[in-house]
Legacy VTK file of the C-alpha trace (Angstrom):
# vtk DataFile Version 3.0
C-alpha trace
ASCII
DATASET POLYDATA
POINTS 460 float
-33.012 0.640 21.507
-32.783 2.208 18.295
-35.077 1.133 15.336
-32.068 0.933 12.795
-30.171 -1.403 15.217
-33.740 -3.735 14.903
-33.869 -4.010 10.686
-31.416 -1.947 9.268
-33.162 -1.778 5.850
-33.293 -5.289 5.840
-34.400 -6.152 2.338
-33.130 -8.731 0.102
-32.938 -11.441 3.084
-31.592 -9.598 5.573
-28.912 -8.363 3.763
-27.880 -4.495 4.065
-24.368 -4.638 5.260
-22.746 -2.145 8.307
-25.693 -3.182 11.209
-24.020 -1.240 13.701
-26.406 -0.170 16.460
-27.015 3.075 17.352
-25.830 3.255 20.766
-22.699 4.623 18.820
-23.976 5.881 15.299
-26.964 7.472 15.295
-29.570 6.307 12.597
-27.302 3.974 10.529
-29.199 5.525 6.485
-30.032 8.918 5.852
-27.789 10.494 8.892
-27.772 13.994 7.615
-26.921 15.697 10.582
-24.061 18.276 10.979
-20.492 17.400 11.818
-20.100 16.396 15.294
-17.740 18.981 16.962
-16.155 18.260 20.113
-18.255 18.746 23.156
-17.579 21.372 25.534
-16.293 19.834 29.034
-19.898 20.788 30.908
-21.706 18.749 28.232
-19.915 15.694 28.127
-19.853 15.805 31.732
-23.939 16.571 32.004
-25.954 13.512 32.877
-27.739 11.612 30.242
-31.278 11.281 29.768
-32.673 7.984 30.118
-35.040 7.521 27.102
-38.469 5.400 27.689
-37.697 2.058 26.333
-39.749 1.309 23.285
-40.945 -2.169 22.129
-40.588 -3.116 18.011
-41.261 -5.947 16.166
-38.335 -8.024 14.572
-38.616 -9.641 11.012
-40.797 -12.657 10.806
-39.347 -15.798 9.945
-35.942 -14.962 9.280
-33.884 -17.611 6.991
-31.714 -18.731 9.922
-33.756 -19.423 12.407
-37.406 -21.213 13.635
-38.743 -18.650 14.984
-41.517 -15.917 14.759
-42.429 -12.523 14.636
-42.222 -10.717 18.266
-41.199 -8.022 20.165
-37.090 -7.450 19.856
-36.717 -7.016 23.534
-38.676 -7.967 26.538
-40.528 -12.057 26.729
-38.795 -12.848 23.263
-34.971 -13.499 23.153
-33.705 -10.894 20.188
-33.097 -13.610 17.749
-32.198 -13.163 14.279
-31.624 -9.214 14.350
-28.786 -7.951 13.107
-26.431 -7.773 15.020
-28.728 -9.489 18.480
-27.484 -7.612 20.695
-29.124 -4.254 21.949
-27.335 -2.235 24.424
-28.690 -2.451 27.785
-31.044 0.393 29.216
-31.110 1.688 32.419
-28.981 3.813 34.568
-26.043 5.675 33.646
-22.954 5.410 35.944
-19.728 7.109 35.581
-16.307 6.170 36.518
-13.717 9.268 35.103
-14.143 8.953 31.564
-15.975 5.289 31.497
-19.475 4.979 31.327
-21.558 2.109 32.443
-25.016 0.733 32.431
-25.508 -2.110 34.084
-29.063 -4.178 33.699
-31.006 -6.757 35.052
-34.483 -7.779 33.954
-36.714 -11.020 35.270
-39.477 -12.097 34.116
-42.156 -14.793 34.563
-43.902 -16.141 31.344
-46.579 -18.316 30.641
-47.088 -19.804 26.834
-50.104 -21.548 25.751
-48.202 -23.375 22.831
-44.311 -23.478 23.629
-43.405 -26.172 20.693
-45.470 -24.230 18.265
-47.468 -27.406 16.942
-50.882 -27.112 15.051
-52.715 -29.705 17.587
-51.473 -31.381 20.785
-50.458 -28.373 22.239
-48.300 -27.839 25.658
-48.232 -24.951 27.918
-45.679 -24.114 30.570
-44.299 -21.501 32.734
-40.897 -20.090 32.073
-38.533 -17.455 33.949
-36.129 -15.517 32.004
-33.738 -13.457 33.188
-31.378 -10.747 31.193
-28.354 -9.586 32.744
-26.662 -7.012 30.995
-23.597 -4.889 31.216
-22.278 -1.790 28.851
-19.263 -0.438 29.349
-18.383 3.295 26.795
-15.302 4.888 26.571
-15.609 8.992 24.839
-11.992 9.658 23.523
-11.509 13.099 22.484
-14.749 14.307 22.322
-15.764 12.804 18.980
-14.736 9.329 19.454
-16.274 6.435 21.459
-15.471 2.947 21.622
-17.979 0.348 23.981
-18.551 -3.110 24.814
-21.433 -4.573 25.307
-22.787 -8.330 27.110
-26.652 -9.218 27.089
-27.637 -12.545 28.269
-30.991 -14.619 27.692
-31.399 -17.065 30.629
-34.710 -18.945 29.479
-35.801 -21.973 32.172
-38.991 -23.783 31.719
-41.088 -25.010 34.827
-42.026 -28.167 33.446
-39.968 -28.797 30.152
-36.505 -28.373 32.047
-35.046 -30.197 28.879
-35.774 -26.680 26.634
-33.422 -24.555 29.435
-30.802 -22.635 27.528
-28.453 -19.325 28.433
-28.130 -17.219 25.286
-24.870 -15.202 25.366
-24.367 -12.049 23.386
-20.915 -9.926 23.012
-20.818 -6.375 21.288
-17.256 -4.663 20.879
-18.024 -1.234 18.541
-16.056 1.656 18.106
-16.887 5.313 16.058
-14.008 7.454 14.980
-15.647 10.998 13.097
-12.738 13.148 11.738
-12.969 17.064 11.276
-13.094 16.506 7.366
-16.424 15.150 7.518
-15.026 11.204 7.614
-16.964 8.755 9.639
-15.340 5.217 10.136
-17.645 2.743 12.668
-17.029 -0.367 12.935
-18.155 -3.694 15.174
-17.546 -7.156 16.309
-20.724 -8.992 17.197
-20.801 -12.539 18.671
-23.584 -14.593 19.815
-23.869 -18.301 21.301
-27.483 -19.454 21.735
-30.004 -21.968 21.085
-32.673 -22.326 18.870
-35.645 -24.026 20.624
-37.796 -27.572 19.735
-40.508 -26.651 17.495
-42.453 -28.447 15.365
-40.733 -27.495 12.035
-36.947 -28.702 13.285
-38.246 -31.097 16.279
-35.019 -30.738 18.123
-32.884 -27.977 19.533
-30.772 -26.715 17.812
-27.365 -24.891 19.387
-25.467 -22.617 17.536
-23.164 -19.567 17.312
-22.779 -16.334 15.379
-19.656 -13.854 14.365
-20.817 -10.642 12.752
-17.884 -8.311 12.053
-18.800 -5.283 10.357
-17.042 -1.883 9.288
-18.555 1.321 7.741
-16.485 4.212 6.154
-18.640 7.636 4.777
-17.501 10.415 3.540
-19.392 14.236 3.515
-18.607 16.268 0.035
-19.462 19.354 0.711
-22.801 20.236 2.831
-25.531 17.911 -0.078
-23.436 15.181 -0.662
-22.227 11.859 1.434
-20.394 8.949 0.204
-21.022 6.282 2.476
-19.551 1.918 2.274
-20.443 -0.758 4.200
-18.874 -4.480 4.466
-20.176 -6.824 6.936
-19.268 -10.744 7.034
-21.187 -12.926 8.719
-20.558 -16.541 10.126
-23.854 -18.856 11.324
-22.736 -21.840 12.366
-24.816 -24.971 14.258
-23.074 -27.187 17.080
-24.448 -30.087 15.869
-23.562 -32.263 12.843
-27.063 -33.391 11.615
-27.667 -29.244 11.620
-24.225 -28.307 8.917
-26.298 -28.086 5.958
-27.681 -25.001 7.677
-24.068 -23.605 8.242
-22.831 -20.182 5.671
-21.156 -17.803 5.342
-21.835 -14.158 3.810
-20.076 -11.528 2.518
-22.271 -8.247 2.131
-21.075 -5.393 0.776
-23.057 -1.998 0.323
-22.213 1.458 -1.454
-24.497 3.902 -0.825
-24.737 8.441 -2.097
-26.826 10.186 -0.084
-28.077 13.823 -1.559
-29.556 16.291 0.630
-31.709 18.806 -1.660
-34.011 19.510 1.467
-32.829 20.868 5.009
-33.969 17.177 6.235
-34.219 15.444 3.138
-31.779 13.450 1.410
-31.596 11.547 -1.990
-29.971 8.100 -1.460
-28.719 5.386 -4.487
-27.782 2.161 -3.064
-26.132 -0.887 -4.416
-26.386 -3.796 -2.466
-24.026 -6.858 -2.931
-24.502 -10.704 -1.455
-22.030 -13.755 -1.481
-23.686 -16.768 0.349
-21.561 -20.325 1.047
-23.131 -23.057 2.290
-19.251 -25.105 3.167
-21.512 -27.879 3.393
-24.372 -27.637 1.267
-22.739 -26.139 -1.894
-26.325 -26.108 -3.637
-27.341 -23.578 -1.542
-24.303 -21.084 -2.781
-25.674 -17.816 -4.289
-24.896 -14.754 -5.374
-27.492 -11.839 -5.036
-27.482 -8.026 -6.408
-30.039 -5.341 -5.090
-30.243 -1.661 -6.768
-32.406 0.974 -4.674
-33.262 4.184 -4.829
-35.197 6.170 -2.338
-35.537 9.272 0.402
-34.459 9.472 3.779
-35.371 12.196 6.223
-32.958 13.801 9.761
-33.212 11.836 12.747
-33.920 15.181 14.013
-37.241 15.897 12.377
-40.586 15.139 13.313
-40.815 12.852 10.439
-37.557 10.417 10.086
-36.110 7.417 8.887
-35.650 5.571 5.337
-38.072 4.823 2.191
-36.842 2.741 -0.587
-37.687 0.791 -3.707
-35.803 -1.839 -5.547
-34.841 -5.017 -7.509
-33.163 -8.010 -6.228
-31.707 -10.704 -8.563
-30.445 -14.437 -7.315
-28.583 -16.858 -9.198
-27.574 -20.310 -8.002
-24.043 -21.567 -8.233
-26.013 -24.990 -8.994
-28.802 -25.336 -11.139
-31.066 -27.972 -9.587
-33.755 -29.306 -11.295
-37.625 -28.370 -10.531
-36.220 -25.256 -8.872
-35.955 -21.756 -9.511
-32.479 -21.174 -9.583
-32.731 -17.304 -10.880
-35.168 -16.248 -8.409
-35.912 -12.108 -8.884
-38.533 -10.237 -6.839
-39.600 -6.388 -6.338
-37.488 -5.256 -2.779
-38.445 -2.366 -0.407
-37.237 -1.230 2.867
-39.355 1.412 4.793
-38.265 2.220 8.116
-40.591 5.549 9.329
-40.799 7.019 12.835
-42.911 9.781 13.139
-43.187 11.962 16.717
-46.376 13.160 17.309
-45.370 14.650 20.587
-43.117 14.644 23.255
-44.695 11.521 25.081
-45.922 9.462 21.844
-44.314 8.210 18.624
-45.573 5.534 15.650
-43.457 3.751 13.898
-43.893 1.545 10.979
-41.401 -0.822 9.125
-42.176 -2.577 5.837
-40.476 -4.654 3.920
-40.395 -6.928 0.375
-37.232 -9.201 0.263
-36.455 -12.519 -1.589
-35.135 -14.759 1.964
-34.359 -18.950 2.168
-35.761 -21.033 4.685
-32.692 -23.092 5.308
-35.140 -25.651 6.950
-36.433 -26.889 3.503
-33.949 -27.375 1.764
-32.441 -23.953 1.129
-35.637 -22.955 -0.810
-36.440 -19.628 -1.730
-39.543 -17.507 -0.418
-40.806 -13.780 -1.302
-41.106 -12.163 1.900
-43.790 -8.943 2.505
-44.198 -7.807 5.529
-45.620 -4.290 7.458
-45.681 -3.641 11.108
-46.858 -0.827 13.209
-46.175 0.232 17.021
-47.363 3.211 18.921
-45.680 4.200 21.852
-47.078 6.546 24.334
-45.524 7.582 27.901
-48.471 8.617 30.139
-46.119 10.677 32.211
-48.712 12.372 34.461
-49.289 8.091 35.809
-45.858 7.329 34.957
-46.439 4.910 32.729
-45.081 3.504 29.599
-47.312 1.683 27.015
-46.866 -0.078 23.426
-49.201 -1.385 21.076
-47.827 -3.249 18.041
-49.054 -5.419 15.119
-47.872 -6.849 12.428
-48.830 -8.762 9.438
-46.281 -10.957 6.803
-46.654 -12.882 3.615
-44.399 -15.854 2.864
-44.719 -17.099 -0.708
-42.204 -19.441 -1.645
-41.197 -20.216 -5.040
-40.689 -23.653 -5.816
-43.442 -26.412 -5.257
-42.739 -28.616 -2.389
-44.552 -31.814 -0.660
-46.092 -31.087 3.025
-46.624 -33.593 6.073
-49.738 -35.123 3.949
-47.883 -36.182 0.866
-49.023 -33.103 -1.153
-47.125 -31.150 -4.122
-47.433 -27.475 -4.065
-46.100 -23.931 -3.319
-45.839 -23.608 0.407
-47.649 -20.410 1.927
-47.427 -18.333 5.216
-49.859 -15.516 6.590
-48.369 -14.575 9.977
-50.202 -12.323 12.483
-48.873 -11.197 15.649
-50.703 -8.468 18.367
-49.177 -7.366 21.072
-49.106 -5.105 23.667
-47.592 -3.710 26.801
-47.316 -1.435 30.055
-44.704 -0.543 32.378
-44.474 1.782 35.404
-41.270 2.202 38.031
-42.275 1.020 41.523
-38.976 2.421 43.089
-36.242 4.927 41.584
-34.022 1.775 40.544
-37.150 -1.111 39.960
-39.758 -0.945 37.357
-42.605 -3.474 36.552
-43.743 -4.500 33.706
-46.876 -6.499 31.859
-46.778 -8.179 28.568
-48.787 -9.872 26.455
-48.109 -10.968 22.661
-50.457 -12.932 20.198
-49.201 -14.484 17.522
-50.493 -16.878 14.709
-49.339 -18.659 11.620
-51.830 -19.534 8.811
-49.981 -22.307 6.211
-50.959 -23.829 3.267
-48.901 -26.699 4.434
-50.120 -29.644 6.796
-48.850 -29.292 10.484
-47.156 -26.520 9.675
-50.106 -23.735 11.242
-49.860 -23.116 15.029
-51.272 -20.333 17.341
-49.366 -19.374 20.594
-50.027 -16.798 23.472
-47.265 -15.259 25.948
-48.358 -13.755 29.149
-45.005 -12.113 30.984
-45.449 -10.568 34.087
-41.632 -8.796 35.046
-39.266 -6.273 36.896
-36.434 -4.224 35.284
-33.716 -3.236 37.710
-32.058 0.570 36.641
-29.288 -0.079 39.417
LINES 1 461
460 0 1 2 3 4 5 6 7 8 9 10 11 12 13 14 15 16 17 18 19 20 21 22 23 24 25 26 27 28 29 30 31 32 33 34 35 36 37 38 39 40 41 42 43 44 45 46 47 48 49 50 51 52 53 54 55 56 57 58 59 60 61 62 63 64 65 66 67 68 69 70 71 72 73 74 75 76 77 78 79 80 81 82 83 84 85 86 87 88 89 90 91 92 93 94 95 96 97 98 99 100 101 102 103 104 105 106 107 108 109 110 111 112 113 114 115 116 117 118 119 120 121 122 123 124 125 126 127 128 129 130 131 132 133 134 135 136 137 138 139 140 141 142 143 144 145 146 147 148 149 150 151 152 153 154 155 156 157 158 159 160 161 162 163 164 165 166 167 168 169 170 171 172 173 174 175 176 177 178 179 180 181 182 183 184 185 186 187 188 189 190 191 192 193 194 195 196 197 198 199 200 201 202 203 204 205 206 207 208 209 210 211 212 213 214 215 216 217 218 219 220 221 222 223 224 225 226 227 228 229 230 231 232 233 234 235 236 237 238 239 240 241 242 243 244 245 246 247 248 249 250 251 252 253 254 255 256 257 258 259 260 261 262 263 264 265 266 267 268 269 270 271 272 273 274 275 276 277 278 279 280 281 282 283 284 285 286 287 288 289 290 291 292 293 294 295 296 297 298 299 300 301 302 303 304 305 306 307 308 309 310 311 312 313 314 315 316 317 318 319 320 321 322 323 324 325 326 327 328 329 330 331 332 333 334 335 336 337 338 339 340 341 342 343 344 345 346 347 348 349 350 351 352 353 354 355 356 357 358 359 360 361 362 363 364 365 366 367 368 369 370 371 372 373 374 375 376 377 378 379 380 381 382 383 384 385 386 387 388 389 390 391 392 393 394 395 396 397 398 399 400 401 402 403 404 405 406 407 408 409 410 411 412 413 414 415 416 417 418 419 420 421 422 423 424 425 426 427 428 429 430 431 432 433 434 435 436 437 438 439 440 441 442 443 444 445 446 447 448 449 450 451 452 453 454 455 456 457 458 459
């Protein structure tokens, strides 16, 4: 699971249009690889190597939903990446042309603190189980076109009320012509719910439509013109919840010069258009220039660095808020391979987001994280170690639980770390354990939580 399918430059809230994973495009910024000519018939017949899976943080507390920082895949449903859905690893079947992975993944969790509350906390057991299916089509040797279903089965031991099956749906498709055109585009559905914690006390169902389409162009052997338009539709199943519903339209334009073998130039223009259809306070409009580097997937030394400016304005001017919020943005997405069997990665990020749970309200969001993944190959063994560390300060004053007036802020903290080792050729085991506290300014808002997961992975 790529790390551009995880935060695809996800500055300015989340915004960067064309998420399309990379089970189908490669890294999504800074691709400066060579045209892709056809593959002779002994390559595209040759069996695929099954890369170790690696374990990355997602975004802390992303505007649409309640929860925390985590891992992307393994005891933490993938919720709030864009798109949620990460193709399923494991095997590699063929049938003629079609190729499928089918996967299956249990595991049994215990959580010291599963509503999140600063005192009075409860602990339970859960199981969760992922069943997964993806199904990719090559056409003409360039092509490829795949679809994708990953489900989240969560069910508590003792809170049966909090059981919910999370549904995800991925239909993508590539098409790279000889002239150096590249058109991907997506259709990304998910039906879940979001679980009782102490900030919404209540569950919250709801469902998600992310179409997105990317077009880029190569001028020459420096230059690449690349555009990216991705809608997106959040809506909640209940009614008390529709404040929360929107709508946005991103759009992104982005020149890429390569003056270095493996290093490009990139400007980037980022537009936002966010409806609330039932909250028309909340309708903004956002506009994010960057400029920055990004180095070939293929080096030792890869991914995207850039710097930038994000301006808001409000539809609505409401009084005692800032309505023309403006903020500093970066997005830093680095993966460097020390060797064969060990990689770092860190993400950063500075982005102006809402937390839709208080009243649409504006927050500057910093944030770094770091994972190291090593494969101990001589035990076979995979490992991960990640941490991360964000900063939530939000920009209009506010009054907490206690009755007091003043500018919320977050510190969040989460640790955590992992091993996994096959037991059979199609059964591997795996141990997990994630940390994961949030400091707040704000009464009853500060909670501390542990997750202890103790699973098997089935490559059938």
């Amino acid at each position: 699971m790529c790390l551009i399918a995880c935060l695809t430059a996800t500055v300015a809230g989340a915004q960067e249009a064309g998420a399309i994973p990379a089970g189908l495009t490669g890294e999504l910024e800074g691709t400066t690889e060579t045209e892709k000519a056809p593959l002779p018939r002994e390559e595209l017949e040759k069996p695929e190597e099954v890369v170790p899976e690696i374990i990355i943080p997602e975004q802390p507390r992303l505007p649409e939903t309640t929860l925390q920082v985590g891992p992307i895949t393994g005891i933490l449903a993938p919720y709030g990446a864009v798109p949620d859905i990460a193709p399923p690893t494991g095997r590699l079947h063929r049938l003629g042309p079609l190729r499928f992975t089918p996967f299956l993944r249990y595991d049994a969790v215990y959580r010291t603190n599963i509503y999140q509350t600063y005192s009075h906390k409860i602990s339970d057991f859960l199981n969760l189980l992922s069943p997964g299916l993806r199904l990719e089509l090559p056409l003409a040797g360039r092509h490829a076109i795949s679809l994708s279903y990953l489900g989240n089965y969560f069910l508590y031991s003792r809170q049966a009320d909090n059981d919910h099956y999370d549904h995800n749906l991925a239909l993508e498709t590539a098409w790279r012509f000889p002239a150096g055109m590249e058109i991907l585009g997506g259709v990304f559905y998910r039906r879940a719910v979001e679980e009782v914690t102490s900030t919404t006390g209540r569950r919250r169902p709801y469902q998600r439509l992310l179409p997105t389409l990317q077009v880029s162009h190569r001028l020459a052997d420096k230059w690449r013109l690349q555009g990216d338009y991705q809608f997106e539709m959040y809506e909640f199943a209940d009614a008390v919840d529709s404040r929360n519903n929107r709508r946005d339209h991103n759009v992104g334009l982005t020149l890429f010069y390569k003056f270095w073998p493996k290093t490009a130039l990139l400007a980037q223009y980022l537009l936002q258009r966010r409806v609330y259809p039932d909250y028309s306070q909340g309708n903004n409009l956002s506009h994010t220039p960057f400029l920055g580097l990004t180095w070939d997937p293929t080096a030792k030394l890869s991914g995207t660095m850039k710097f930038g400016y994000t301006l808001k304005s409000y539809d609505t001017a409401v009084a005692g808020r800032n309505n023309s919020p403006h903020s500093s943005s970066l997005g830093m997405e680095l993966r460097y391979r020390y060797s064969r069997f060990s990689q770092f990665t860190l993400i950063g990020q500075r982005a102006i987001q809402e937390d839709q749970d208080f009243g649409n309200n504006a927050y500057e969001n910093t944030a770094f994280y770091l994972t190291w993944h090593k494969n101990w190959h001589f035990f076979k063994i995979d490992s991960y170690l990640t941490g991360s560390l964000a900063f939530n300060n939000y920009l209009n004053a506010q009054t907490d639980a206690a009755g007091a007036t003043k500018k919320r802020q977050d510190t969040l903290t989460m640790v955590a770390v992992g091993l996994s080792r096959p037991v059979t050729r199609f059964l591997k085991i795996r141990l997990d354990y994630r940390y994961i506290n949030r400091a707040s300014n704000f009464s009853g808002l500060s909670y501390m939580d542990h997750w202890v997961g103790l699973g098997l992975q089935g490559n059938i």
